[in-house]
C-alpha positions in Angstrom: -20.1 -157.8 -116.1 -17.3 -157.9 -113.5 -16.5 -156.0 -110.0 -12.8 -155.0 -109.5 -11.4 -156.2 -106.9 -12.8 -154.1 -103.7 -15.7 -152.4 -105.9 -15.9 -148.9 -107.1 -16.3 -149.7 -110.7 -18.4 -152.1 -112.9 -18.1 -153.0 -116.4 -16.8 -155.2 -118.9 -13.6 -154.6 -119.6 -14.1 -154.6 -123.1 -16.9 -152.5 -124.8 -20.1 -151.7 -124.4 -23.6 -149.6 -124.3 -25.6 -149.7 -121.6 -27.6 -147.6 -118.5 -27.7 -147.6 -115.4 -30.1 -146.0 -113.0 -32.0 -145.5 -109.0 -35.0 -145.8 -108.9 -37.2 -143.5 -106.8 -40.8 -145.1 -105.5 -43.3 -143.5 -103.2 -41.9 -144.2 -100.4 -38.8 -142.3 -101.3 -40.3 -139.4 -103.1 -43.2 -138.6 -100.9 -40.9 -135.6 -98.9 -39.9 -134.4 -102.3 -43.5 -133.8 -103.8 -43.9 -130.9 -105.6 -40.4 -130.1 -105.6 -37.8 -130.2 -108.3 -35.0 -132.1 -109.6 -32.9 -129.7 -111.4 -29.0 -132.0 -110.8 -27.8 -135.3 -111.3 -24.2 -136.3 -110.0 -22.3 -139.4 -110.7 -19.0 -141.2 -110.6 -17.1 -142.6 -113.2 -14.0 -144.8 -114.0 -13.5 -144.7 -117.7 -12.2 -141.9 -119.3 -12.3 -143.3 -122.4 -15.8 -143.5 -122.6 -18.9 -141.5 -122.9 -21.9 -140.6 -120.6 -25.2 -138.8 -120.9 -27.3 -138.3 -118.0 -30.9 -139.8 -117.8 -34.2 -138.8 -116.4 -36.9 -141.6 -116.4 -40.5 -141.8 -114.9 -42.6 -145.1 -114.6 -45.9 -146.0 -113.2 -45.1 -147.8 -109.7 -43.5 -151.4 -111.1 -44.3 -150.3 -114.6 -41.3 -149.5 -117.3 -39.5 -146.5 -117.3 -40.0 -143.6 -120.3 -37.0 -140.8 -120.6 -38.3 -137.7 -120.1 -34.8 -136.1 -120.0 -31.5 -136.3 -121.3 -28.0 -134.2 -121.3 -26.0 -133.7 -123.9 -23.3 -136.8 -124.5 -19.9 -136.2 -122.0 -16.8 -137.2 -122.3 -15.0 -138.9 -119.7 -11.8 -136.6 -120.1 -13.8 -133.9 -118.9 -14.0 -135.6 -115.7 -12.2 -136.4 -113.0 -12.2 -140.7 -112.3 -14.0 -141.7 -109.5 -14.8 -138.0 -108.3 -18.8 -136.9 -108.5 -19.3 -135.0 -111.9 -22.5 -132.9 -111.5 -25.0 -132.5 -114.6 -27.6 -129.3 -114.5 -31.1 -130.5 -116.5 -32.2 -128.3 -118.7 -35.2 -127.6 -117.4 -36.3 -128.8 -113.2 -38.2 -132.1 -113.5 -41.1 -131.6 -111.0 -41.6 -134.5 -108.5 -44.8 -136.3 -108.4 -44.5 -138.7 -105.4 -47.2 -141.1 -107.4 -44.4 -141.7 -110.1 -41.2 -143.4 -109.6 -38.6 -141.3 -110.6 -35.5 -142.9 -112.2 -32.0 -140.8 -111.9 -29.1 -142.9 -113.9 -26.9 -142.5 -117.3 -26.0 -144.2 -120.4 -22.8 -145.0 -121.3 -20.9 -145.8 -124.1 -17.3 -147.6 -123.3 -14.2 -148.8 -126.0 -13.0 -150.7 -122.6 -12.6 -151.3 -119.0 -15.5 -150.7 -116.0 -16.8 -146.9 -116.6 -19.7 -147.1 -114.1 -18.9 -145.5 -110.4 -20.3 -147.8 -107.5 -20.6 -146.7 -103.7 -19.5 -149.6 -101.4 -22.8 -151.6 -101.0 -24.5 -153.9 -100.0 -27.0 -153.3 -102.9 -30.2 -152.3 -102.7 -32.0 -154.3 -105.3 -33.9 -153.2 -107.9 -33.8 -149.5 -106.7 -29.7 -148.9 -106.4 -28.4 -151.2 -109.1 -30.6 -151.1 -112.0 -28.8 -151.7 -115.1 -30.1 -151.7 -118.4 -28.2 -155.0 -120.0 -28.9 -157.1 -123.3 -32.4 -155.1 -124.1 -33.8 -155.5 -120.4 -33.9 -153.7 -116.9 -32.0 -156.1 -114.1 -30.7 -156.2 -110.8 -27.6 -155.7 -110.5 -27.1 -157.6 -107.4 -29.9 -160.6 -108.7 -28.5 -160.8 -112.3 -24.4 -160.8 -111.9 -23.7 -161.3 -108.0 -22.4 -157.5 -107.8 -23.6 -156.3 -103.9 -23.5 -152.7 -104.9 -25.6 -149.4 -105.8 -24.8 -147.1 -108.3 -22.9 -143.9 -107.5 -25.8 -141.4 -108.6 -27.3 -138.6 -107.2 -30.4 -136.1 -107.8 -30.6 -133.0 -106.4 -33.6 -131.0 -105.6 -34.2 -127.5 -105.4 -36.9 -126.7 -102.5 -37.6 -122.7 -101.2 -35.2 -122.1 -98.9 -32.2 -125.0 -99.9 -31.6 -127.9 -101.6 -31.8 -131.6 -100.7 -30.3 -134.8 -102.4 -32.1 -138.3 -103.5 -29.2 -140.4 -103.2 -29.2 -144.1 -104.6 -29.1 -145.8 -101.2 -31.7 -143.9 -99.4 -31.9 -144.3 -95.8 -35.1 -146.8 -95.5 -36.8 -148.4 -92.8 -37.4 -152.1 -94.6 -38.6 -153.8 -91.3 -41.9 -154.9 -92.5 -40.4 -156.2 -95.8 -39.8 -160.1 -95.4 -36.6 -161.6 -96.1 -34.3 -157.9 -95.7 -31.8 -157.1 -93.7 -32.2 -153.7 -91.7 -29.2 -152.2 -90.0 
């Protein structure tokens, strides 16, 4: 994997199949119970390539299972490093006792396809990526120190809110974090 220079984009730079994905635990989803996710926004950098967006649910620290998919997209249908937003087919109701997993595949002839925010990452929750047949770190597994650029929405009565993948979190009482 590399980072262009100043972030924004990872990839490759050749081709390539893979997922990437936030990851949603109690912690994040308990506002959100009941509710449901009926949009998934992301950016990316490739027109070349192709995307489908991904809905996953896992036990807590258990592996994800797709429970949703969009149709495949192509990246000239999209504007480079802009959010593209997906409708689900159906509203994916949100059970705070289940991560929820927001992401896309992609499938890339060349260069970095998937759309970053600025970091630092948020390990294991921004920057999964799903690379040679496993879930990883971003940050852990290549050095990158940034989330994906991926976004949920969620339909309450009355309005809307958005999962985002850097959630504002209190990690205080988690050893070894930085808080800001």
């Amino acid at each position: 994997m590399t980072q262009p220079e100043g972030g924004g984009s990872v990839g490759t730079g050749a081709a390539a199949d893979f997922s990437v994905a936030a990851r949603f635990g109690a912690e994040h989803l308990i506002d959100y119970h009941g509710q449901a996710l009926t949009k998934i926004r992301f950016k990316m950098n490739e027109p070349s390539a192709n995307y489908q967006v991904t809905v996953w649910t896992a036990e807590p620290g258990g592996d994800p299972v797709i429970v949703d998919t969009s149709e495949w997209i192509s990246g000239t249908e999209m504007e480079v490093m802009t959010y593209y937003a997906v409708e689900l087919s159906e509203g994916i109701q949100i059970d705070w006792e289940v991560e929820l997993w927001i992401g896309y595949r992609v499938v890339t002839p060349t260069g970095s396809p998937a759309g970053t925010d600025v970091g630092p990452a948020y390990p294991y929750y921004g920057d999964l990526i799903y690379w040679g047949g496993a879930w990883l770190a971003m940050s852990e597994a290549f050095g990158i120190d940034l989330n994906w650029a991926i976004e949920g929405y969620v339909d309450a009565a009355g309005g809307g809110r958005i999962l985002s993948s850097m959630p504002v979190i209190d990690l205080s009482n988690i050893p070894n974090k930085v808080t800001t």
